[in-house]
C-alpha positions as CSV (number, residue, x, y, z in Angstrom):
1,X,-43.6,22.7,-6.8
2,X,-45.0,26.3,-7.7
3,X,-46.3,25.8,-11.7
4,X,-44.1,27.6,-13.3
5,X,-47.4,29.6,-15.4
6,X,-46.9,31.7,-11.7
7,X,-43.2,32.1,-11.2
8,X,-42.3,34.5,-14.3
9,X,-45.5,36.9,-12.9
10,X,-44.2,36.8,-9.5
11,X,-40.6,37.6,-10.3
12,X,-42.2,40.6,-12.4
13,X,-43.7,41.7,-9.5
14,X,-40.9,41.6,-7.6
15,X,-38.6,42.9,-10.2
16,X,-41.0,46.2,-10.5
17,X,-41.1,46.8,-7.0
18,X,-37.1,46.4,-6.9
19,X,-37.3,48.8,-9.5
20,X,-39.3,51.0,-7.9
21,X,-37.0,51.5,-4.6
22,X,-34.1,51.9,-7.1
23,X,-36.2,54.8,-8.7
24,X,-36.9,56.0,-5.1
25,X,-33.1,55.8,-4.0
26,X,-34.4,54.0,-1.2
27,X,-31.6,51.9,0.4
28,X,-33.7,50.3,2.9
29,X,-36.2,49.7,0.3
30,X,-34.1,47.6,-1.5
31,X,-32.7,45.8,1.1
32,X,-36.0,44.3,2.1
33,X,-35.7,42.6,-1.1
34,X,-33.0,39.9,-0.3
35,X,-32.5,37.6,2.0
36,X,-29.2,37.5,4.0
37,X,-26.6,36.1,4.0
38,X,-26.7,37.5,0.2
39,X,-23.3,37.2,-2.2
40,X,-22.7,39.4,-4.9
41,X,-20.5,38.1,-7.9
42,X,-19.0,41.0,-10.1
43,X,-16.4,40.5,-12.5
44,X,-14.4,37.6,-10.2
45,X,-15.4,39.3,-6.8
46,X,-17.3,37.8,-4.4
47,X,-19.4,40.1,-1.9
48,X,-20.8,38.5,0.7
49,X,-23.3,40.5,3.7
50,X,-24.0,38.8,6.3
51,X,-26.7,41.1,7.6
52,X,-29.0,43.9,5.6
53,X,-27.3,47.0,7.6
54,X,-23.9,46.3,5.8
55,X,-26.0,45.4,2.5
56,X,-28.0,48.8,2.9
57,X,-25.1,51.0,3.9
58,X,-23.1,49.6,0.4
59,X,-26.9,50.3,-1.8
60,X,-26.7,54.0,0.0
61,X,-23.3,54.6,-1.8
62,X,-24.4,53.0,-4.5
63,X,-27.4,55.2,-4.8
64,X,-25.1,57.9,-4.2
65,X,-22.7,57.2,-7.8
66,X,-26.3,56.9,-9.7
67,X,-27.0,60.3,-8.7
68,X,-24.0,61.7,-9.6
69,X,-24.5,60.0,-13.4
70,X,-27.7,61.4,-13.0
71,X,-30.2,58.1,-13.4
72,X,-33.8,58.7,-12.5
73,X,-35.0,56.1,-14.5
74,X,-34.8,52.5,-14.9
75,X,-36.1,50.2,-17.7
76,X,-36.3,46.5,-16.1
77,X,-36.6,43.6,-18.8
78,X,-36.8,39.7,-17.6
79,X,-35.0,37.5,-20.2
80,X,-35.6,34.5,-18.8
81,X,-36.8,32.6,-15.6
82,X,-36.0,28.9,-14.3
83,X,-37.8,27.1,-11.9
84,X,-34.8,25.4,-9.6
85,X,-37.0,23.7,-6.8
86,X,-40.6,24.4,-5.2
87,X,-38.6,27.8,-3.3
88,X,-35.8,28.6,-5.6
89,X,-35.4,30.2,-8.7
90,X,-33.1,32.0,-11.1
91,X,-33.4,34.5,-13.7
92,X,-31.6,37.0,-16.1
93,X,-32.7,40.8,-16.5
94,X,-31.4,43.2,-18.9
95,X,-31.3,46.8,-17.0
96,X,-31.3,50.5,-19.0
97,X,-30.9,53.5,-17.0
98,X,-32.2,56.4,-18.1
99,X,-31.5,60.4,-17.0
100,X,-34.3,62.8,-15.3
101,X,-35.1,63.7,-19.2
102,X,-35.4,60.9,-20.3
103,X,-31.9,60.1,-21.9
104,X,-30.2,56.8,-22.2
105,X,-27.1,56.4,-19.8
106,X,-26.2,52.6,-20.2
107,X,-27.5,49.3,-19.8
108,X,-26.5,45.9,-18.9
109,X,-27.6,42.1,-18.1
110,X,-27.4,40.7,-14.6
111,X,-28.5,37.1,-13.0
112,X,-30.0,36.4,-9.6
113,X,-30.9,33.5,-7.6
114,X,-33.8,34.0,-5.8
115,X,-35.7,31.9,-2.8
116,X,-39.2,32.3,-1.6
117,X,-39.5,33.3,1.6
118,X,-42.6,32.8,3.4
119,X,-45.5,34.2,0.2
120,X,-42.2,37.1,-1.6
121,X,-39.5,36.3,-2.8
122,X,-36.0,37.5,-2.0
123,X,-32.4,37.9,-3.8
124,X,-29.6,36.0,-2.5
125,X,-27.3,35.6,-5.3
126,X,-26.8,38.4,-7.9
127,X,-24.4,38.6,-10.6
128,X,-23.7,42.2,-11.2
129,X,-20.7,41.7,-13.8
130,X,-22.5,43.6,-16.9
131,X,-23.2,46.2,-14.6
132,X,-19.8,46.7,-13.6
133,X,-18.5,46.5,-17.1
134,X,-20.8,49.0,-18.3
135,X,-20.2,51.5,-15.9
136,X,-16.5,50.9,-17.0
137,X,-16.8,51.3,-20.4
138,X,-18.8,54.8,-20.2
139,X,-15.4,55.7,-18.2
140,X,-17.3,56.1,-14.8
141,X,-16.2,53.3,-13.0
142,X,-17.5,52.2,-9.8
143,X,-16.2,52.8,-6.8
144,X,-15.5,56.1,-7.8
């Protein structure tokens, strides 16, 4: 089993490059950071993508309602990690988005489930509830 002095590093690695394609708007980018099939729980949905294209074509609109709230920013904040097995793991982040000068938008808590794949890790659970609801509660639901 990876020691578990490594895992909270590595998922901060990955979790600052995730970051960075977000910050990018880089659908593709973000993409290569799961592993599919990948679900996505939000608020009593269940997403499943079989395949990265539909994944990447549903970040691209995605990216699309974060431009238009005009986030240029992230903040990224691991709250806790959990060892599951020797290639599995889980952890929560708390996300703040930011505008181009330098204005707070919102910010929320999500989960993921991640599995290492060959020497990276990759996403292939995320609970994106608190993102959701915060979007909601600013009155810019999306979807919209």
């Amino acid at each position: 089993m990876r020691d578990s002095e490594g895992l909270a590093p590595a998922l901060a690695d990955w979790c600052r490059s995730y970051v960075q394609a977000f910050e990018s708007f880089d659908a593709d980018a973000i993409g290569r950071h799961w592993s599919f099939p990948a679900l996505i729980f939000s608020s009593g949905r269940q997403i499943t993508f079989t395949e990265a294209s539909g994944f990447n074509r549903n970040t691209s609109q995605l990216i699309e309602f974060y431009k238009r709230q005009n986030v240029s920013r992230v903040n990224r904040l691991i709250d806790s990690v959990f060892q599951i097995s020797a290639v599995t793991a889980a952890m929560r982040v708390n996300d703040q988005m930011y505008s181009g000068d330098n204005e707070f938008i919102t910010g929320w808590s999500s989960g993921y489930v991640l599995k290492q794949d060959g020497v990276h890790w990759r996403a292939i659970w995320a609970d994106a509830s608190g993102e959701v609801e915060a979007w909601v509660a600013r009155g810019t639901p999306l979807g919209t």
